[in-house]
C-alpha positions as CSV (number, residue, x, y, z in Angstrom):
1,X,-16.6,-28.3,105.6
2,X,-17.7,-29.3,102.5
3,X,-14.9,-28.0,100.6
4,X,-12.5,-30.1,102.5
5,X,-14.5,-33.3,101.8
6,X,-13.9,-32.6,98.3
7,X,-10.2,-31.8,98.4
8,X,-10.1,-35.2,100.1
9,X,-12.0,-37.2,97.8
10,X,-10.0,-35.7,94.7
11,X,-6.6,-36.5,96.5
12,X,-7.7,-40.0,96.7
13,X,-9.0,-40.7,93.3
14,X,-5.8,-39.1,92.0
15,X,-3.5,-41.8,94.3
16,X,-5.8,-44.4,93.0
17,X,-5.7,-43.6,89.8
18,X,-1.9,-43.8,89.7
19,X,-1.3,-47.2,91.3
20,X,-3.8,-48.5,89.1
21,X,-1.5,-47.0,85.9
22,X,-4.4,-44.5,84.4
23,X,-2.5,-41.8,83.1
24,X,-5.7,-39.7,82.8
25,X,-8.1,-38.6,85.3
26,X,-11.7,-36.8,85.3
27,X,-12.6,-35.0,88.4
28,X,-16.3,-34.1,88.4
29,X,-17.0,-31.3,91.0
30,X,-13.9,-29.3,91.4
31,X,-13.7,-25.5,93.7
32,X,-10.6,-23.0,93.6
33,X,-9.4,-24.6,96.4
34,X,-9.2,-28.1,94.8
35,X,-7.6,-26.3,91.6
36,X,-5.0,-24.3,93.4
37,X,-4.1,-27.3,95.3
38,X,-3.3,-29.6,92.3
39,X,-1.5,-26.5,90.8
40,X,1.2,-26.5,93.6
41,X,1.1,-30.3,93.2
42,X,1.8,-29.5,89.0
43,X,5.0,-27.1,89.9
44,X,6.3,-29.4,91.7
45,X,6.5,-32.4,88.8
46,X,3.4,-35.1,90.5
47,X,0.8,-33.8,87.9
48,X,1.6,-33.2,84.3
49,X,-1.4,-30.9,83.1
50,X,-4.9,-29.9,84.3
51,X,-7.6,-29.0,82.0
52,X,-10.9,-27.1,83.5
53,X,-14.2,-28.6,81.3
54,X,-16.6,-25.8,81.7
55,X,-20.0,-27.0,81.5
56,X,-22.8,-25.2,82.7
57,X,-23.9,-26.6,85.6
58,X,-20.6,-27.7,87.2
59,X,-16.8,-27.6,86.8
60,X,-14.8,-30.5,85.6
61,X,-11.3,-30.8,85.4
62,X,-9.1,-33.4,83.3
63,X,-6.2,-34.0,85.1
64,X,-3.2,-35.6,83.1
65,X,-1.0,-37.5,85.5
66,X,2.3,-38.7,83.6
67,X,4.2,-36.2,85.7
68,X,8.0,-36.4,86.8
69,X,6.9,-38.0,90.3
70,X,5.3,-41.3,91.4
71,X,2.7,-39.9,93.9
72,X,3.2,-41.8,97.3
73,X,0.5,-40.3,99.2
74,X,-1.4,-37.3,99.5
75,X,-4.0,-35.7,102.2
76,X,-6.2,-33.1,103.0
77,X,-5.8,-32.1,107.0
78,X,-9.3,-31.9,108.1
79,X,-8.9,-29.9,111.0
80,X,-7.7,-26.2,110.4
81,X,-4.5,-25.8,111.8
82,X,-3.2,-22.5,111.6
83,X,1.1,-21.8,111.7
84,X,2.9,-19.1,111.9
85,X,6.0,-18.4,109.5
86,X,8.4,-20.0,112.8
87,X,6.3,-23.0,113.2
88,X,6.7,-24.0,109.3
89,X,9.4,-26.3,109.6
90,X,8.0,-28.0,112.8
91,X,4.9,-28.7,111.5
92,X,6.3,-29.9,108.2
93,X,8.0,-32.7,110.2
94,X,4.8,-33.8,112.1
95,X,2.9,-34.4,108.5
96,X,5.5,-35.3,106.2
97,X,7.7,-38.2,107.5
98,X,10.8,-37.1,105.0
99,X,10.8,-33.1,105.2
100,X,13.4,-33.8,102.0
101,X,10.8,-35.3,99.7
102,X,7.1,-34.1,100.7
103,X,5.4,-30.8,100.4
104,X,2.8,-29.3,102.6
105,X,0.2,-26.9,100.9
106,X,-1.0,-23.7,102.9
107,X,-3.5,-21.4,102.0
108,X,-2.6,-17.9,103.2
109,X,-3.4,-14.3,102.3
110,X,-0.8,-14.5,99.5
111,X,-2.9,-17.3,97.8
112,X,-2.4,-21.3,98.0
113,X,1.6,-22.2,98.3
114,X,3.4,-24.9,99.7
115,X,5.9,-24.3,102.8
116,X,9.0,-23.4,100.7
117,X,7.0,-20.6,99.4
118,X,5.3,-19.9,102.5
119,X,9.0,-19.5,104.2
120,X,10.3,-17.1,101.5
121,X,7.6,-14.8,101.2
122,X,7.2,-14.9,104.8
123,X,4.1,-15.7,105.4
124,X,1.7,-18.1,107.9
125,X,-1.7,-19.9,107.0
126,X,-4.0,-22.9,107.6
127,X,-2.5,-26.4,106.3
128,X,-4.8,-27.9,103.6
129,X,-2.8,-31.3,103.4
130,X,0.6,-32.6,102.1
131,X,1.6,-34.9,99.4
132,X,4.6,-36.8,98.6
């Protein structure tokens, strides 16, 4: 799955980026997947602004990263795991360590939403990863 690889990748360079103090960040190859990702990760306060650079060959997004948040960790889950609306809250236990703090991001027929969302419009999906 090459689109996983790449939400991966991006999730990394964005935690390195922020120990390391940059409060900028260029992604080079970016999907919808990646984008609606770091959009759930900008409502929640870890990103401050994304910015798609359209070139012709391939998307690049800017990512701006002075957000509310210090970004502890964040993953992609690359196997598929598909949850029901019931199984939510257990499987937001077995990724995040502190259900209180961390978000897990589900792509489901409603579009790309983390489990708070997921819960209220009632709805199940595959778990892309979690950050917190």
């Amino acid at each position: 799955m090459p689109a996983l690889d790449l939400l991966k990748d991006t999730l990394e360079k964005i935690v390195n980026a922020q120990k390391r103090g940059k409060r900028e960040l260029t992604i080079n190859a970016s999907s919808k997947l990646v984008l609606g990702f770091l959009n759930v990760m900008q409502k929640h306060g870890y990103i401050k602004a994304i910015e798609e650079l359209d070139n012709q060959r391939n998307n690049k997004l800017l990512v701006q990263l002075d957000g509310k948040h210090q970004l502890k960790k964040a993953e992609a889950v690359s196997t598929s795991l598909a949850i029901k609306t019931r199984d939510i809250k257990k499987w937001t236990n077995r990724l995040i360590s502190s259900c209180q703090v961390g978000y897990v991001v589900l792509t489901t027929s409603a579009g790309i939403m983390d489990q708070e969302e997921a819960k209220e419009k009632r709805v199940g999906g595959k778990v892309l990863g979690f950050f917190y």
